[in-house]
TIVEXTI-352825 format. One record per atom (N, C-alpha, C): residue number from 1; residue in three letters; atom name; x, y negated, z. Coordinates in Angstrom, 2 decimals, decimal comma. Last residue first. Example, Ala and Ser with C-alpha at 12.3 -4.5 7.8 and 13.67 -1.06 7.14 Angstrom:
BEGIN
   vexza   zaba   drenvex        xx        yy        zz
       2    SER         N     12,85      2,25      7,08
       2    SER        CA     13,67      1,06      7,14
       2    SER         C     12,90     -0,03      7,87
       1    ALA         N     13,19      5,69      7,80
       1    ALA        CA     12,30      4,50      7,80
       1    ALA         C     13,20      3,30      7,80
# end
This chain:
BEGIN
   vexza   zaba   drenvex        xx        yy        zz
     108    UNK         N      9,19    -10,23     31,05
     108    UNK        CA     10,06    -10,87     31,88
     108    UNK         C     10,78    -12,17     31,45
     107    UNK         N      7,55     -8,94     28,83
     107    UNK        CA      8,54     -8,53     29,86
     107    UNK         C      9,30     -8,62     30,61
     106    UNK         N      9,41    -10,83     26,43
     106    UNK        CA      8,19     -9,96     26,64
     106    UNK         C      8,47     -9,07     27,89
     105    UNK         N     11,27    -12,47     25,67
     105    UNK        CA     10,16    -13,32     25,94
     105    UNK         C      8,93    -12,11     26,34
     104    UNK         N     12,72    -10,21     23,16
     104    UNK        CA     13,10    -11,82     23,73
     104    UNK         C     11,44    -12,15     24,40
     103    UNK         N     12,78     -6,80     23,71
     103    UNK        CA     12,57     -7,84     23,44
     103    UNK         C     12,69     -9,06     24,25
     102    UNK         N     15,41     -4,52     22,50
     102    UNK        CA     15,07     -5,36     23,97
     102    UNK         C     14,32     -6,64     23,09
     101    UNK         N     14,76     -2,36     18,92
     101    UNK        CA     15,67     -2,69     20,42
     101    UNK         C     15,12     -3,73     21,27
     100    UNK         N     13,70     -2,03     17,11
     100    UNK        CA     12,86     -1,05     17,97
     100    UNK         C     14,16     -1,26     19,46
      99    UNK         N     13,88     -3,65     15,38
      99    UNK        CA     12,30     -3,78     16,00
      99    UNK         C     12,36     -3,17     17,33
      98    UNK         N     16,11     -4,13     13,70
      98    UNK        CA     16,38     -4,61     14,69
      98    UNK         C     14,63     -4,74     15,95
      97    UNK         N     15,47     -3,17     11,55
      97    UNK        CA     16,45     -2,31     12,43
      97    UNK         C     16,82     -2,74     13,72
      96    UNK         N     14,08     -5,24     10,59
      96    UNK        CA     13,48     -3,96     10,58
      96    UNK         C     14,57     -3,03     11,62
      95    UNK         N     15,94     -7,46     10,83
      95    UNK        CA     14,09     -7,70     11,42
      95    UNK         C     14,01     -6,51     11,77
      94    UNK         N     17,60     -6,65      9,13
      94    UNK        CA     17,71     -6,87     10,36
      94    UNK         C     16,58     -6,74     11,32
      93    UNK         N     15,95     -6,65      6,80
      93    UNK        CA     16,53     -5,23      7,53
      93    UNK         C     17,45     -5,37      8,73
      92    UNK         N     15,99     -9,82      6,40
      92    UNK        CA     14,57     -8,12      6,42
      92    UNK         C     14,92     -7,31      7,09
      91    UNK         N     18,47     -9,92      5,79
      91    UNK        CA     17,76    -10,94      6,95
      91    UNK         C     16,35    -10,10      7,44
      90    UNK         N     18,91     -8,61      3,52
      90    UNK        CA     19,63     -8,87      4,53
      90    UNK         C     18,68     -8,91      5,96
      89    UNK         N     17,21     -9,92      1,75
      89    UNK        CA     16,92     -8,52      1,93
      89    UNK         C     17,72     -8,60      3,40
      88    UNK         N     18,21    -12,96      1,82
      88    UNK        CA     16,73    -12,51      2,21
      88    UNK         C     16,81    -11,09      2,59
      87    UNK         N     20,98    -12,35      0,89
      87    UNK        CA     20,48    -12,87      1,79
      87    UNK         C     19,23    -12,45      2,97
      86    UNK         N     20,35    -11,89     -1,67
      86    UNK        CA     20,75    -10,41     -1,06
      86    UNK         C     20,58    -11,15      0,88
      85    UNK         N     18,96    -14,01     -2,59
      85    UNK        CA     17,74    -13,30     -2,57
      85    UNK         C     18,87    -11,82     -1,49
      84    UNK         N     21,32    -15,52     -2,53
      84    UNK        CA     20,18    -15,77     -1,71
      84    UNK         C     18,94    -14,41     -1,46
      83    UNK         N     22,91    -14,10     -4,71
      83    UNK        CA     23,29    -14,19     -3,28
      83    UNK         C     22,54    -14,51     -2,09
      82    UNK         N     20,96    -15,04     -6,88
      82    UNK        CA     21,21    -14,03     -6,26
      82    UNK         C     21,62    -13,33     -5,17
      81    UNK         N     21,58    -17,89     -6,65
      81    UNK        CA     20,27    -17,07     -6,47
      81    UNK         C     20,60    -15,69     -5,98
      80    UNK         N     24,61    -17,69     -7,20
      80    UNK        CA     23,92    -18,68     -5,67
      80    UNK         C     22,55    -17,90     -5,47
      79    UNK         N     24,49    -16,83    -10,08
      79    UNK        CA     25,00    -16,45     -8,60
      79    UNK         C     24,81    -16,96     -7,31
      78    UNK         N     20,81    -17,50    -11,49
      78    UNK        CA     22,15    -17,86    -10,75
      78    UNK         C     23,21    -16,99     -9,61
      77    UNK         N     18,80    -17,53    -13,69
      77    UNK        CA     18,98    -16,48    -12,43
      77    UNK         C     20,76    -16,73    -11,94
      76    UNK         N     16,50    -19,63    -15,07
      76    UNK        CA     17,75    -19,56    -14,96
      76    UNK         C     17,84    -18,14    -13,33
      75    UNK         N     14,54    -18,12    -17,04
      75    UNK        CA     14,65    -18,90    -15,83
      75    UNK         C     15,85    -18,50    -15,55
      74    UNK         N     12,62    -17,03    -18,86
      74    UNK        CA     13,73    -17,83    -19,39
      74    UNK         C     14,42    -18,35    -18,15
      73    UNK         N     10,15    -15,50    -18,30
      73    UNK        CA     10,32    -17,28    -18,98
      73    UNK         C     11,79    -17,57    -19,28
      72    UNK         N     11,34    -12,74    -18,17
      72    UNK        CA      9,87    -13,45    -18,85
      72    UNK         C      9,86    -14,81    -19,30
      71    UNK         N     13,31    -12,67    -16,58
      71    UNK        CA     12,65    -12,28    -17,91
      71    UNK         C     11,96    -12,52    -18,70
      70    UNK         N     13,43    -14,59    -14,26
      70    UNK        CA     14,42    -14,81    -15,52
      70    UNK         C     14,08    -13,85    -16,81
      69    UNK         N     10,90    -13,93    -13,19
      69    UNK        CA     10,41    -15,05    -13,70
      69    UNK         C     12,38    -15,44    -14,62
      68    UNK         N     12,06    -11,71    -12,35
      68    UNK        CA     11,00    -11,41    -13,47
      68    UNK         C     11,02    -12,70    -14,23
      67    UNK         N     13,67    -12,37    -10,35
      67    UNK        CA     14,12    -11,64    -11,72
      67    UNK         C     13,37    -11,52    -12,64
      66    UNK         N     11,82    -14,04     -8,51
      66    UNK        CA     12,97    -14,12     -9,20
      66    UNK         C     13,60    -13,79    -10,60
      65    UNK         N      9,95    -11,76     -8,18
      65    UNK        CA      9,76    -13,00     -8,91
      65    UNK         C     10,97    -13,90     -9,15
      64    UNK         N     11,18    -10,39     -6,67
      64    UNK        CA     11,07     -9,66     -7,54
      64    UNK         C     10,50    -11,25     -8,75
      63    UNK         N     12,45    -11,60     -4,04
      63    UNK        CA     13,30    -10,86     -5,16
      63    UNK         C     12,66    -10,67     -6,55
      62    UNK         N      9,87    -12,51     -3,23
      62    UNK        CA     11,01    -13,45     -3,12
      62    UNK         C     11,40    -12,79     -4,83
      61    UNK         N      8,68     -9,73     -2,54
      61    UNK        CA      8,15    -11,08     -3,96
      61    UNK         C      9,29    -11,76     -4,05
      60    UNK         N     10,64     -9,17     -0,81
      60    UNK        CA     10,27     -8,01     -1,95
      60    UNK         C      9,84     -8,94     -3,30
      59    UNK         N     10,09    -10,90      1,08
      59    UNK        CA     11,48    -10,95      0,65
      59    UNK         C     11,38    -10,03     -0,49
      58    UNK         N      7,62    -10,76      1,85
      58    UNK        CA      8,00    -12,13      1,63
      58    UNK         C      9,32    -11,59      0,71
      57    UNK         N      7,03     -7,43      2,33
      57    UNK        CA      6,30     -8,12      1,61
      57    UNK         C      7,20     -9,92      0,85
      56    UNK         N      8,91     -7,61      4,88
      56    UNK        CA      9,36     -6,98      3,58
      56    UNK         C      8,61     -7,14      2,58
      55    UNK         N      7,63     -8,97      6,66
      55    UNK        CA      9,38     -9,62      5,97
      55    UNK         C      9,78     -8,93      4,97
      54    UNK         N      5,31     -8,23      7,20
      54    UNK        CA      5,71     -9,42      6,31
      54    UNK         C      6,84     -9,74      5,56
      53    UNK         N      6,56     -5,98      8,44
      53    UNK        CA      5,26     -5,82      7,01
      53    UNK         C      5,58     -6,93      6,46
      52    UNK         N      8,10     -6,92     10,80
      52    UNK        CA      8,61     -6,20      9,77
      52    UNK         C      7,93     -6,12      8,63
      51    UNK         N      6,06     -8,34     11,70
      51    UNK        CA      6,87     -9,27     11,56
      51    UNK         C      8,18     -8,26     10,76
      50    UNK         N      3,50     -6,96     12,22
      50    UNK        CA      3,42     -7,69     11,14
      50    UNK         C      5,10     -8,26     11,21
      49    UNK         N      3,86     -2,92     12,11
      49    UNK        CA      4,04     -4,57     13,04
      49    UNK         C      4,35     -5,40     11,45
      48    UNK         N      0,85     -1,28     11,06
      48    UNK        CA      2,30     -1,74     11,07
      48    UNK         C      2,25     -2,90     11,80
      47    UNK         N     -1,83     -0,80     12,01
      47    UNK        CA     -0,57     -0,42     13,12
      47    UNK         C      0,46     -0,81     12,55
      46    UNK         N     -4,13     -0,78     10,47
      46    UNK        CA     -3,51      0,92      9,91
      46    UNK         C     -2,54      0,68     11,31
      45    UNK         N     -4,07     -3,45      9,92
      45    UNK        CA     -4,96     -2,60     10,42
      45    UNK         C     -4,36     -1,22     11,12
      44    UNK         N     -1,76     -4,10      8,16
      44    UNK        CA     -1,79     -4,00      9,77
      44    UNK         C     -3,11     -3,52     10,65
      43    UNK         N     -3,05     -2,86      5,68
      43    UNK        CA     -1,38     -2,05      6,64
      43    UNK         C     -1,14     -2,49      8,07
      42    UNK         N     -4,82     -4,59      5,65
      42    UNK        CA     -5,17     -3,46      5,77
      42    UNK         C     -4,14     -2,30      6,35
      41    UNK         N     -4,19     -7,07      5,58
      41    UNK        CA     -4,85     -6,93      5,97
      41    UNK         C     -4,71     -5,32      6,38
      40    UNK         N     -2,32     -6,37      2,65
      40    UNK        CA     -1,67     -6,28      3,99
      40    UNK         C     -2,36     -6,22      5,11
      39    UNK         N     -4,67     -5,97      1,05
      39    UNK        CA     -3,38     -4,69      1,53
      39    UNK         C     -2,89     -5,31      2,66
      38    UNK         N     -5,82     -8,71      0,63
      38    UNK        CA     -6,01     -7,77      1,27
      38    UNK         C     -5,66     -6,31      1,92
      37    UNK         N     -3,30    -10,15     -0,16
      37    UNK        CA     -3,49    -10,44      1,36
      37    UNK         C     -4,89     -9,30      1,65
      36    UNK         N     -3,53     -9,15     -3,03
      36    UNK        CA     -2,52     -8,54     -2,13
      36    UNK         C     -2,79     -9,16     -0,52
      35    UNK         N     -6,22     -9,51     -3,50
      35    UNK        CA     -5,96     -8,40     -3,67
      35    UNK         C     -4,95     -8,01     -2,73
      34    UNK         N     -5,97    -12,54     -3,45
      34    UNK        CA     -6,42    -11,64     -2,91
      34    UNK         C     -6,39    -10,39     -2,96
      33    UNK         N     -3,49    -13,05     -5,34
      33    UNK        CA     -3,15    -13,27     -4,00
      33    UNK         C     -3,97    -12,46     -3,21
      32    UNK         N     -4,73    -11,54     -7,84
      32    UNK        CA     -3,52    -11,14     -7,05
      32    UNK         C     -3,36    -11,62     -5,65
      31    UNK         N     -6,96    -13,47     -7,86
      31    UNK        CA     -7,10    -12,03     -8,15
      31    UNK         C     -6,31    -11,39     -7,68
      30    UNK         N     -5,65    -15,99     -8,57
      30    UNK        CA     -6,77    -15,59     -7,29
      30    UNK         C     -7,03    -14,30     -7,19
      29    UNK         N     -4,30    -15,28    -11,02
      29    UNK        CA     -3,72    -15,62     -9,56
      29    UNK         C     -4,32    -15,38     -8,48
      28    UNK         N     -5,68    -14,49    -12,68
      28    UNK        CA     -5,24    -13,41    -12,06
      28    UNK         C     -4,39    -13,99    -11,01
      27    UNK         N     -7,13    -17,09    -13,14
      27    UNK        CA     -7,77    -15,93    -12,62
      27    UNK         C     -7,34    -14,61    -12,30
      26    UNK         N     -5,43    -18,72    -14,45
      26    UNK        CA     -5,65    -18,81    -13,17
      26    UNK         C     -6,77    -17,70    -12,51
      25    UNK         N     -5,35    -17,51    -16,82
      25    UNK        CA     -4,22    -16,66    -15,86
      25    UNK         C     -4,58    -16,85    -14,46
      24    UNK         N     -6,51    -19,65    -18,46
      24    UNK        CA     -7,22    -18,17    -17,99
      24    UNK         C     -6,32    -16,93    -16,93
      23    UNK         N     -4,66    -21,55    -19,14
      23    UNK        CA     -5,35    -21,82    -17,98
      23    UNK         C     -6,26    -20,49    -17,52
      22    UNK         N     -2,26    -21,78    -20,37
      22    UNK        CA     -3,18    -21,21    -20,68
      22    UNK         C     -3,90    -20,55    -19,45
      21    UNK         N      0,03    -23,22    -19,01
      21    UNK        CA     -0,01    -23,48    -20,62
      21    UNK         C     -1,45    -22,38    -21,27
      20    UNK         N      0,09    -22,56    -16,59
      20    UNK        CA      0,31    -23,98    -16,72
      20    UNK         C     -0,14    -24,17    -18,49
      19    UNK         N     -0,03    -19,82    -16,51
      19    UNK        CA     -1,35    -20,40    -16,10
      19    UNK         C     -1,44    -22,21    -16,64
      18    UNK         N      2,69    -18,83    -15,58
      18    UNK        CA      1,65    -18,20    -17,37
      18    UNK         C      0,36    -19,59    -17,24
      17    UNK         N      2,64    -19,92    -13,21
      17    UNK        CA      3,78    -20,17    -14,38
      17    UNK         C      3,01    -19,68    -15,75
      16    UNK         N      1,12    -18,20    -11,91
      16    UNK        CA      0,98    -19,45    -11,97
      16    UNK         C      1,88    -20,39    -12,92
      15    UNK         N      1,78    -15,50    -12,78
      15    UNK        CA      0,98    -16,02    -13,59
      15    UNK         C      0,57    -17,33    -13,26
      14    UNK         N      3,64    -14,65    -10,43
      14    UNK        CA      4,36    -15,42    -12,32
      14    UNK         C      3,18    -16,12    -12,91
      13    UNK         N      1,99    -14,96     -8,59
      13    UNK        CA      2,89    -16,05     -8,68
      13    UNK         C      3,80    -16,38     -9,96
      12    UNK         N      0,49    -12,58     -9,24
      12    UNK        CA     -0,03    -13,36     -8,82
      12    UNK         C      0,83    -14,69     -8,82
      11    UNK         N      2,70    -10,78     -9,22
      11    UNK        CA      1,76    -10,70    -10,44
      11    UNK         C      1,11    -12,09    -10,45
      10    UNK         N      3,25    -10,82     -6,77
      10    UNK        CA      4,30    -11,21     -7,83
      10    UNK         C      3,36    -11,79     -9,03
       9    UNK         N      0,93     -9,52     -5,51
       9    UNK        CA      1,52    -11,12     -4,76
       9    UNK         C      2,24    -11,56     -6,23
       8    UNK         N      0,87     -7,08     -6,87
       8    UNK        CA      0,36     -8,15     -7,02
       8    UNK         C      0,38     -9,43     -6,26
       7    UNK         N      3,86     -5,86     -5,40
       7    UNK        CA      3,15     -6,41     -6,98
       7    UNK         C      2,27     -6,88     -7,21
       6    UNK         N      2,74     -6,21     -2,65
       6    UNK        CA      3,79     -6,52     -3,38
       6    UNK         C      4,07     -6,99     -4,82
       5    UNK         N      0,93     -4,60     -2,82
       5    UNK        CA      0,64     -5,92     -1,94
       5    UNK         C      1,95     -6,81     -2,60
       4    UNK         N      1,64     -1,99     -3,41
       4    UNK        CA      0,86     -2,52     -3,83
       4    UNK         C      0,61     -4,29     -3,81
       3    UNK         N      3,97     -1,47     -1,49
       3    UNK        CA      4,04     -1,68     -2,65
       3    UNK         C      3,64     -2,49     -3,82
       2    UNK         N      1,91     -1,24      0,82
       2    UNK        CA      2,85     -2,21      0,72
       2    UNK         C      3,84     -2,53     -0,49
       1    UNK         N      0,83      1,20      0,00
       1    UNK        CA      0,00      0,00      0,00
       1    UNK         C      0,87     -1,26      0,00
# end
């Protein structure tokens, strides 16, 4: 599902870029954002913690609209970008490896 939520968040943010020059895309934007804030809705239903679900949802689009939006339009994809987006993943799998050790502010 988090896959899911994933690709269409993306789907949903290139086509605001498709949308500027043929305004019928704006309907797979609203289509994607909802679609994908409803998966996630639904993975934290299900018990994932949101502050790992999110960070891999945020940083998954981050990445993937990145590279797409250098396929598709032409967009510049930079060593600085790139280094940002390994950044982001980075900064995720801290979050994530870092869930199941002492929390700040809970418990004293």
């Amino acid at each position: 599902m988090l896959a899911a939520a994933v690709l269409s968040e993306t789907a949903a943010a290139l086509s605001l870029k498709a949308a500027l020059d043929t305004p019928w895309w704006y309907s797979v934007v609203v289509t994607g954002y909802g679609v994908s804030f409803v998966l996630l809705s639904m993975i934290l239903r299900a018990g994932a913690p949101i502050g790992k679900t999110y960070g891999i949802w945020a940083a998954s689009g981050i990445a993937l609209t990145a590279v797409l939006g250098c396929l598709i339009f032409g967009e510049p994809l930079t060593v600085t970008m790139l280094a940002g987006i390994v950044l982001v993943i980075g900064g995720v799998l801290l979050v994530e490896f870092g869930s199941g050790r002492s929390r700040i502010g809970v418990d004293g």
